[in-house]
C-alpha positions as CSV (number, residue, x, y, z in Angstrom):
1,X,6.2,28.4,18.1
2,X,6.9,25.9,15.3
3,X,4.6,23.7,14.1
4,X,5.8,19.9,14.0
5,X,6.2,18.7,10.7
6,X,4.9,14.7,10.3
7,X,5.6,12.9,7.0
8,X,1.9,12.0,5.9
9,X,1.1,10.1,3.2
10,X,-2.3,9.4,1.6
11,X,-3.8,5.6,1.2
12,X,-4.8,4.9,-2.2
13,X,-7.5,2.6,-1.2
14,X,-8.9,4.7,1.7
15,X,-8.7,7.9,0.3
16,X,-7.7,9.7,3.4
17,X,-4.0,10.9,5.2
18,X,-2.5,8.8,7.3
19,X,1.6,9.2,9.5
20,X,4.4,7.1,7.0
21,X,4.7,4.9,9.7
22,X,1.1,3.8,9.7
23,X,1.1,2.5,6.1
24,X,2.8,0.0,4.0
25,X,4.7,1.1,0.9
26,X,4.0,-1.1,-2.2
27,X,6.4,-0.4,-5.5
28,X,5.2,-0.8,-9.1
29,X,8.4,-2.6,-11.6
30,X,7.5,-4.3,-14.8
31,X,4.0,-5.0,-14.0
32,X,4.1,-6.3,-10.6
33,X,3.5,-5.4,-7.6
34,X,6.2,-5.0,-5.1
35,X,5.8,-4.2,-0.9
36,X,8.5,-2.4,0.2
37,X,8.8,-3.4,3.9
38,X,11.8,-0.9,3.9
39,X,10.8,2.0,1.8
40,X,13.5,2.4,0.2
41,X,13.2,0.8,-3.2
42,X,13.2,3.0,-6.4
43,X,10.1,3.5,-8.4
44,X,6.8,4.9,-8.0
45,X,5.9,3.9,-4.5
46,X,2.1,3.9,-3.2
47,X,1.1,3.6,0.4
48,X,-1.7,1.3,1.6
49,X,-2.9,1.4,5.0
50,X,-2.4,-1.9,7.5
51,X,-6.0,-1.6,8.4
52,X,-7.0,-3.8,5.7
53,X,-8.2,-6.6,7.3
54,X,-11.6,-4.8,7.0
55,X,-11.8,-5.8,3.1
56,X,-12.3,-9.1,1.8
57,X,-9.4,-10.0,-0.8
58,X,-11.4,-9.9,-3.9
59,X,-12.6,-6.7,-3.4
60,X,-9.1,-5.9,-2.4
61,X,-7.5,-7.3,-5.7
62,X,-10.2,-5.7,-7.7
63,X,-8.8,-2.6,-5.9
64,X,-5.3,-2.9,-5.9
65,X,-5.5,-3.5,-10.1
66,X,-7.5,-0.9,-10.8
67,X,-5.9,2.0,-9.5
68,X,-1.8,0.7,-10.0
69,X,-2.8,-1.0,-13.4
70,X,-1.2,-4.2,-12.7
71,X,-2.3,-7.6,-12.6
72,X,-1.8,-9.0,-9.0
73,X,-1.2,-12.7,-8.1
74,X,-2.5,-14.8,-5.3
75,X,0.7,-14.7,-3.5
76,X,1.5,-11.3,-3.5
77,X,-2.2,-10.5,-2.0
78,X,-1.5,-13.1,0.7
79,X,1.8,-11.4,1.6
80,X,0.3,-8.3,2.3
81,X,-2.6,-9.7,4.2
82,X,0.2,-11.3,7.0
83,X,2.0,-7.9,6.6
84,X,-1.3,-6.0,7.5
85,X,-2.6,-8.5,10.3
């Protein structure tokens, strides 16, 4: 019997594996932060999990800069926050 194959990806902020179609897809291009509702733009591409409405957006930004190296603006962090709720 063969064994199903899912495509799983691991968040970056939650350290743990989670199906592609559970996480959102963010893209890194000249130092800013991209979400790639379609996952298909080129580049580096990082996967967050939509479950974080758990983390307050400081601590999120604080975050999100630290392990992509980029600075992030306000409206890009509010973006993903309607994305994830």
């Amino acid at each position: 019997m063969k064994k199903q194959n899912y495509n799983f990806r691991k968040c970056i902020i939650k350290n743990k594996k989670f199906p592609k179609s559970l996480l959102i897809r963010v893209c890194v291009n000249n130092n800013k932060l991209i979400i790639d509702v379609n996952q298909n733009l080129p580049g580096r591409g990082y996967y967050l999990s939509k479950e974080l409405d758990k983390i307050d957006n400081v601590k999120l930004k604080n975050l999100l800069e630290k392990k992509l190296h980029v600075v992030i603006d306000n409206e890009t962090l509010q973006e993903l926050r309607k994305i994830t709720t």
